[in-house]
N, C-alpha and C positions, 0 to 999 in steps of 0.2 A: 828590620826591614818591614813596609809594610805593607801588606797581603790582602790582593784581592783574588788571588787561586794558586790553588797548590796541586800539581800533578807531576807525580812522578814518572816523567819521559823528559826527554830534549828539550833543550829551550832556545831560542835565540837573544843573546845580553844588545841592548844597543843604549852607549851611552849618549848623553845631550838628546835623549830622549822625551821631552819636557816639552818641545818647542821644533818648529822651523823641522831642517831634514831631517832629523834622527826623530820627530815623529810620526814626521810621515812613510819614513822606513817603516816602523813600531806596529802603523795602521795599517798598512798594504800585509803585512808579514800576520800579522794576528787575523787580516781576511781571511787569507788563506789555511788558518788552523796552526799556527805556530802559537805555540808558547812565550810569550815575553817578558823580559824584566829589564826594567827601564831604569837607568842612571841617570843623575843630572845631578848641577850645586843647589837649585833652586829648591827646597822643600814639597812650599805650598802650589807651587809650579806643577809641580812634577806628581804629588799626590790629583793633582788634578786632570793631568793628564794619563793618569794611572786609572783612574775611576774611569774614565770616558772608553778607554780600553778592556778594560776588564782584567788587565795582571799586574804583576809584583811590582815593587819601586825601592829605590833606595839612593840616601842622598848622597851624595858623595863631592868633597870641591877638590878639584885637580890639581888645583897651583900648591895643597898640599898635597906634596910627594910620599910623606910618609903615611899621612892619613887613606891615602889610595891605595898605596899598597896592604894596608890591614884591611880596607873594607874587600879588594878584590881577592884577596887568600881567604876572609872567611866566606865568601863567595862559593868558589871553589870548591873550600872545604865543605861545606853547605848543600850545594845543589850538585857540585859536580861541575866539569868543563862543557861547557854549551856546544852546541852544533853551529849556530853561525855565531860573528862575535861583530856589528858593526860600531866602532869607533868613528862617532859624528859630533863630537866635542870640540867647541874650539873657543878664542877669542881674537878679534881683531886688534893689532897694536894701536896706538893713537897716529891722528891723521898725521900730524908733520913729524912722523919719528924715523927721518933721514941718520943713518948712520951717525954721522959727529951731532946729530940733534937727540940722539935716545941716551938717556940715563941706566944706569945697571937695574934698577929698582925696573923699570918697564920691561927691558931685554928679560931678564929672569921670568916676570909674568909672565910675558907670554911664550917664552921656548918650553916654562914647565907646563902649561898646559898643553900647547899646540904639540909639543915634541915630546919632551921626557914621560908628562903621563902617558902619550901611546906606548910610548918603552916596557913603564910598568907596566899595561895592558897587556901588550905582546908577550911579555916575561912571564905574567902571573896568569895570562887564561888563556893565552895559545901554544904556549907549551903544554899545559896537557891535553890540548886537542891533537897538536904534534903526534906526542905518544900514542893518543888512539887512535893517530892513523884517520881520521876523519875530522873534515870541517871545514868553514867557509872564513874569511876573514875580510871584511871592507872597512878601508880607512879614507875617510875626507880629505882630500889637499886640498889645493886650488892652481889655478892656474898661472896666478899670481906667484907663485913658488917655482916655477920655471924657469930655466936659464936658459932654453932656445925657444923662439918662435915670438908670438904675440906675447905684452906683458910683462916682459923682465926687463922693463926701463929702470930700475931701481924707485927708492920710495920707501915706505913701508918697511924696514926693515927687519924688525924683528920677526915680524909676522911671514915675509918671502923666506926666510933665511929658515924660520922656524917648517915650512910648507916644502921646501925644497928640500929637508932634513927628514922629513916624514917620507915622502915619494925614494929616497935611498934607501931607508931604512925597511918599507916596504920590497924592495928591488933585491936587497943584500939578505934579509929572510927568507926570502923565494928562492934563493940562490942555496941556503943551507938547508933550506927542507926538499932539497932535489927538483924544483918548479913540479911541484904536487904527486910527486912521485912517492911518496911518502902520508898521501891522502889530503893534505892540508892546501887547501888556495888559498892567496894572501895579494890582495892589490889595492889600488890606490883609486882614487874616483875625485875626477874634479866637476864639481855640482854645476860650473858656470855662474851666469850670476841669478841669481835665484831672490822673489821674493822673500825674506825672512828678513830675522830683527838684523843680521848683522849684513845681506845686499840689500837693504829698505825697500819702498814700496814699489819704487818707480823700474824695478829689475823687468829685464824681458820673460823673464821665465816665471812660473808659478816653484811654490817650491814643490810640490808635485814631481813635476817635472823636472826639478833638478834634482830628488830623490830615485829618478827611474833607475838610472845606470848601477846604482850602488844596491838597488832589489834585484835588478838583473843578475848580479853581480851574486849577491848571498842565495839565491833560487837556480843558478844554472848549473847545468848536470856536466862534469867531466872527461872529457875523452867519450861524450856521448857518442853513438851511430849518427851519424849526418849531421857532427857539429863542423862546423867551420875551423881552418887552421885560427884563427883569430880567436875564438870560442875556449878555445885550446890554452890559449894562452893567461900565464899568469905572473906575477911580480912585475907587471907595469904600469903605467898612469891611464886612465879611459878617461872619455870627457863622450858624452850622447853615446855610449854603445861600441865605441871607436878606441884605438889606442893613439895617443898623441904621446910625439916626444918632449922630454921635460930636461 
């Protein structure tokens, strides 16, 4: 791993850290005095978005399943289970990959990254946040992965299918950890479409802004005095602050 500070307290992990939202998670969260260690595939990426921050880094490629799960156990093992855990990792399927148009070779890329590494994430560093009874958890969908409202004209397949599997899998954890009864919040955030590498330039939103809901999100206090029933709430999809159904 490698180290640009080493302190023994809490940390917040955000993977796809390197780049787009999960740096801009990374940067608002380190303003504020958190500790971060940043995941990504890319190396030289990623060391360099490590240095601009000032914490840890470690490479990591998602589409291997078994290599994620070694690097996130000794993680664990290593530092201990983090206080917030965001999951901002992704890739986009290819443009014409309609159902009867994707090959298994594409489906598998992108369900193992979009889908299964959250899995092992969930499995290997929110369970023992689980256990301690504290912690925050934010995972990236999109809105794209929705099966009601705007969006789910089909298309894209592996990529909805993968996005709509995340936003469950998010819903169905929240459901076994007693919706935060048990300490641990866990929900889903859809960025909208956001300037980064993968909504391009021409997106309405900055990615700033598409990273707010998902800071909101790892920063907000629980069953606070004078929060909102909405505030309250966890194991759903948000998109700006809001819960939307998916």
């Amino acid at each position: 791993m490698g180290s640009r500070r080493l302190i023994d307290m809490g940390y917040t992990l955000i993977t796809g850290g390197s780049r787009g939202l999960g740096f801009e998670c990374a940067k608002a969260l380190s303003a504020l005095g958190q500790t971060v260690v940043l995941i990504a595939k890319d190396e030289t990426r990623l060391a360099q978005a490590a240095a601009s921050l000032g914490c840890e880094y470690q490479a990591v490629d998602f589409e291997d399943l078994e290599a994620t799960q070694r690097a996130l156990s000794a993680l664990v093992s290593t530092r201990g289970a983090p206080d917030v855990l965001i999951l901002a990792h992704g890739v986009m399927s290819e443009k014409y990959s309609k159902t009867f148009a994707t090959n298994i070779s594409e489906w598998r890329r992108v369900l193992s990254i979009n889908l299964d590494s959250v899995f092992c994430a969930l499995n290997i560093i929110a369970k023992p946040m689980a256990e301690a009874r504290h912690g925050r958890v934010v995972v990236f969908s999109a809105c794209l992965g929705r099966m009601s409202g705007p969006g789910n004209a089909g298309g894209l397949a592996p990529y909805r299918v993968s996005k709509a599997g995340v936003n469950a899998l998010v819903r169905n954890l929240a459901h076994e950890t007693l919706h935060g009864k048990r300490g641990l919040l866990i929900d889903a955030v859809c960025p909208n479409h956001s300037r980064t590498d993968m909504g391009g330039p021409d997106a309405p939103l900055s990615a700033e802004e598409g990273a707010d809901t998902a800071i909101w999100l790892a920063t907000r206090s629980f069953n606070a005095e004078g929060a909102s029933d909405q505030e309250k709430l966890t194991g759903v999809l948000w998109e700006e602050r809001k819960v939307v159904p998916w």
